[in-house]
N, C-alpha and C positions, 0 to 999 in steps of 0.2 A: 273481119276485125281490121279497122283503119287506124290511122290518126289523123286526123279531119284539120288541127293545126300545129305549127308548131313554131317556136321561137327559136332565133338564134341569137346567141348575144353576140355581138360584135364590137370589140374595144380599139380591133386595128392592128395591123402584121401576121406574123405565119399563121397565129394563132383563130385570126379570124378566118383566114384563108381558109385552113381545115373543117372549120364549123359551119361556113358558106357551103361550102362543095358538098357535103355529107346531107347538109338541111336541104339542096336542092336536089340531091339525087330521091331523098325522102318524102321529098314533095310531089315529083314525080309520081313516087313509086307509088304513092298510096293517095294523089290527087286531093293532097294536102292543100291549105294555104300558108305560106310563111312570113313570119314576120321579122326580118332584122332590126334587133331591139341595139340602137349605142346608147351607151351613157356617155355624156360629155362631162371633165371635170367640171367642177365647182367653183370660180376664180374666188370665193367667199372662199373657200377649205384653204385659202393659204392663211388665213386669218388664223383658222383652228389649231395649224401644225407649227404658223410661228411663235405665237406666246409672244414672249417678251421680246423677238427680234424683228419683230413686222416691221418696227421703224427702220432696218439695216434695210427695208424692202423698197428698192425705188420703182415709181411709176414705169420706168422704162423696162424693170424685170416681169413686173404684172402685166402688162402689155406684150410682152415677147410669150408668157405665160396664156394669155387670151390668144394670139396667132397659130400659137403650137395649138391647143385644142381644137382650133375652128380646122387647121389643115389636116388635121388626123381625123374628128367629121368629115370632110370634105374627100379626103383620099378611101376611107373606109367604105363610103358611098356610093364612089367610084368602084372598088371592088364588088359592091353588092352587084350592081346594076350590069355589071363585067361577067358577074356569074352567072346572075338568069337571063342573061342575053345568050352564055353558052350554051343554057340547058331549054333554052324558049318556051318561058317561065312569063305569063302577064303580068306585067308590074300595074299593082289595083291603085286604088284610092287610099289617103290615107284614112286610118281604122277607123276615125267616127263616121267615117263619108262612105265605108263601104257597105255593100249588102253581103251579108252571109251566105245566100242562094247562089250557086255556082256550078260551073261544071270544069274538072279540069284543074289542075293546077293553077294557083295564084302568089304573086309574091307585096310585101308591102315593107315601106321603110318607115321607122319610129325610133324619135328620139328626145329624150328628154335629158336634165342636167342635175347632177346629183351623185351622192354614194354608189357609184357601181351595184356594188355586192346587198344592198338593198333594194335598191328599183330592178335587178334583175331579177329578184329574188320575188317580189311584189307582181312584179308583171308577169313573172312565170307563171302562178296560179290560174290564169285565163288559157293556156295553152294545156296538149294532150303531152308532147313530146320538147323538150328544152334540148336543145345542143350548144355544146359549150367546146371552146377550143383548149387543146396544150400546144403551147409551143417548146420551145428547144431552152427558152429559159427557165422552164418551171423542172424540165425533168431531173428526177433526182432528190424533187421536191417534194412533200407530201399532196399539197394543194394548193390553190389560190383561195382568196377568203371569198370568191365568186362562185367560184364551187360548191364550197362548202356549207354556205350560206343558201344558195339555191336547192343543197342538199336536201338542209336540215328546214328552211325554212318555207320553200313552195308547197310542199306537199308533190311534187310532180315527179318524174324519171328523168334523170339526167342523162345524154349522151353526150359522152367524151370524146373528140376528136383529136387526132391527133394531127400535127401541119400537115402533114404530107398521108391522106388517107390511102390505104390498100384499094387497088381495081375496084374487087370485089367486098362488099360489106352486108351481112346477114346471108351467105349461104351455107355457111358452117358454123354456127352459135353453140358455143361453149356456155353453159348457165353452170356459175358454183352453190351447190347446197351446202346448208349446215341446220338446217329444220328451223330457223330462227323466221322471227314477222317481217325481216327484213328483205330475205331469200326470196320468202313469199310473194312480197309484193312485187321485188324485182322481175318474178317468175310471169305471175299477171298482167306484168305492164308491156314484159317483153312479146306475148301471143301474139302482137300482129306482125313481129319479126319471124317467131318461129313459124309458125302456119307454113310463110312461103320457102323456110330453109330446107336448102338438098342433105343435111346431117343437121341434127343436134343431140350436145353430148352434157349428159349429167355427169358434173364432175364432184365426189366428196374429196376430203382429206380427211385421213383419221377412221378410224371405226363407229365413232359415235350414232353417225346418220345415215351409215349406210344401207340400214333396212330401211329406212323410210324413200330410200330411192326407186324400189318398187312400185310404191302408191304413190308415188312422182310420174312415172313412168303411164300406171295406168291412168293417171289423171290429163295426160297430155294426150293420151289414145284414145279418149272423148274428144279432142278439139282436130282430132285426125294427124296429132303430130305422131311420127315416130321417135321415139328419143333413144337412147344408148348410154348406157351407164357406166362409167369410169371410175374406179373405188383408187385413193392414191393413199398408200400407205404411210401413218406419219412417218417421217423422218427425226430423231433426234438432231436438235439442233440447226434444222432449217425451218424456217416460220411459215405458216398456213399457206398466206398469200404468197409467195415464193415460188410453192407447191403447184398451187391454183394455175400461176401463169406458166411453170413448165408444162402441163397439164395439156392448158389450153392450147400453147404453140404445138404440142404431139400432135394434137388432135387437126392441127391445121386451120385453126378458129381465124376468123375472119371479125369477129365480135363476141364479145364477154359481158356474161350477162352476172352480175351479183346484188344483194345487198350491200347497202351503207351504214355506216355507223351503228352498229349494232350495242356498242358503249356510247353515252354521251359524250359529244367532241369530245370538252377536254379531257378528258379520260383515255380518247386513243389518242390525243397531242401526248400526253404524260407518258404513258402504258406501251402505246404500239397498238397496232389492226392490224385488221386485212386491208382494208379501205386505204389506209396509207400507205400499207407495202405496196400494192398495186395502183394505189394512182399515181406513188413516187416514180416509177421505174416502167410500167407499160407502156408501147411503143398499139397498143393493140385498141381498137375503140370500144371503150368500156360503155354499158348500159346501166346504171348505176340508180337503185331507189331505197328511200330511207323510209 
């Protein structure tokens, strides 16, 4: 069990750094192809956000506004080409030019202009594995609309990076259960992580699910994983996800596997989740499918 390609978005700073490093060690590991997908802004979208003050907008701020863009391409680029020169990664053709027959890790740059959190979201669909970066500005935050959007709207698994990735990633995988279709698919998508992991640890919260952790358990001793199961007893007045990530740090987790959105967005924007206590505040790389 591979993943054959995988995307990384790359907008530029810490945030891309982590999701560069993680997507090439991954490409490596499983003789991936990767793609570094940037989105460039839009110099039109200043039109959308001015309204009525476009006229305050002089040529010479729109023009400073097209520099800033072209140089955050141009430096992001620079880091791509930085990173699979460290990890000695072929940088291919661009995607309509290349052949899919390969052997071996490949890496490719692709960029187009437009809504971020859209054309990531759009171009994700063609990939096995999406990685997506946090940096030190989001934390504390529920999510970026890149996130979320790639979430709810590629169909794919998202991996979370965070700037500054851990050594070691997938040798201790923590996956949290709760029996939902969410859990499931996260469970699914994660097998070519677990296969090669030296621990993985089913972790519930709550009473609810924890007999279905057994026939989790056997159902992963078909694909030869061994698993270990963690029952975390609710706590009054500490919230699931909270839980989950004490859990996972016990356990020494090097990545965390769960579902997403298990309520429609705005529902955990309004309400609360798991999905946002844990993406607000994990320092840990999350494997994430909706």
């Amino acid at each position: 069990m591979r993943f054959k390609t995988i995307l990384a978005g790359v907008s530029g700073g810490s945030a891309s750094n982590g999701a560069l490093e993680l997507a090439c060690r991954f490409a490596e590991r499983f003789g991936a192809h990767l793609e570094a997908f940037h989105a460039r802004l839009d110099p039109r979208d200043l039109l959308t956000y001015a309204g009525d003050g476009f006229g305050a907008m002089s040529g010479e701020f729109i023009d400073r506004f097209v520099e800033d863009v072209d140089a955050t391409a141009k430096e992001t680029k620079a880091s791509f080409e930085a990173a699979i020169a460290r990890h000695q990664i072929l940088q291919s053709l661009a995607p309509s030019q290349q052949s899919p027959v390969k052997i071996g890790a490949s890496a490719a740059w692709y960029e187009e202009t437009g809504y971020a959190p859209a054309l990531v979201s759009q171009r994700a669909r063609f990939f096995d594995l999406i990685v997506l970066g946090r940096s030190e500005r989001v934390v504390n935050q529920p999510h970026t609309d890149v996130i979320e959007q790639t979430l709810i709207n590629s169909g794919r698994p998202v991996l979370l990076a965070p700037s500054t990735p851990p050594t070691n990633v997938g040798e201790a995988v923590a996956v949290g259960w709760n029996g939902s279709a969410e859990a499931t698919r996260a469970l699914a998508v994660s097998l070519p992580f677990l296969v090669g992991a030296r621990i993985v640890s089913l972790i519930t919260v709550g009473d609810k699910h924890q007999e279905s952790a057994a026939a989790l358990i056997e159902y992963l001793a078909w694909h030869g994983i061994k698993g270990q199961h963690r029952h975390v007893p609710s706590i009054p007045g500490t919230v699931p996800g909270q839980q989950l990530l004490s859990a996972a740090r016990e356990e020494d987790a090097d990545l965390l596997v769960m579902g997403a959105y298990g309520q429609v967005a705005w529902r955990e924007f309004l309400f609360g989740g798991a999905t946002r206590e844990v993406v607000g505040v994990s320092l840990l790389p999350l494997l994430l499918a909706h």
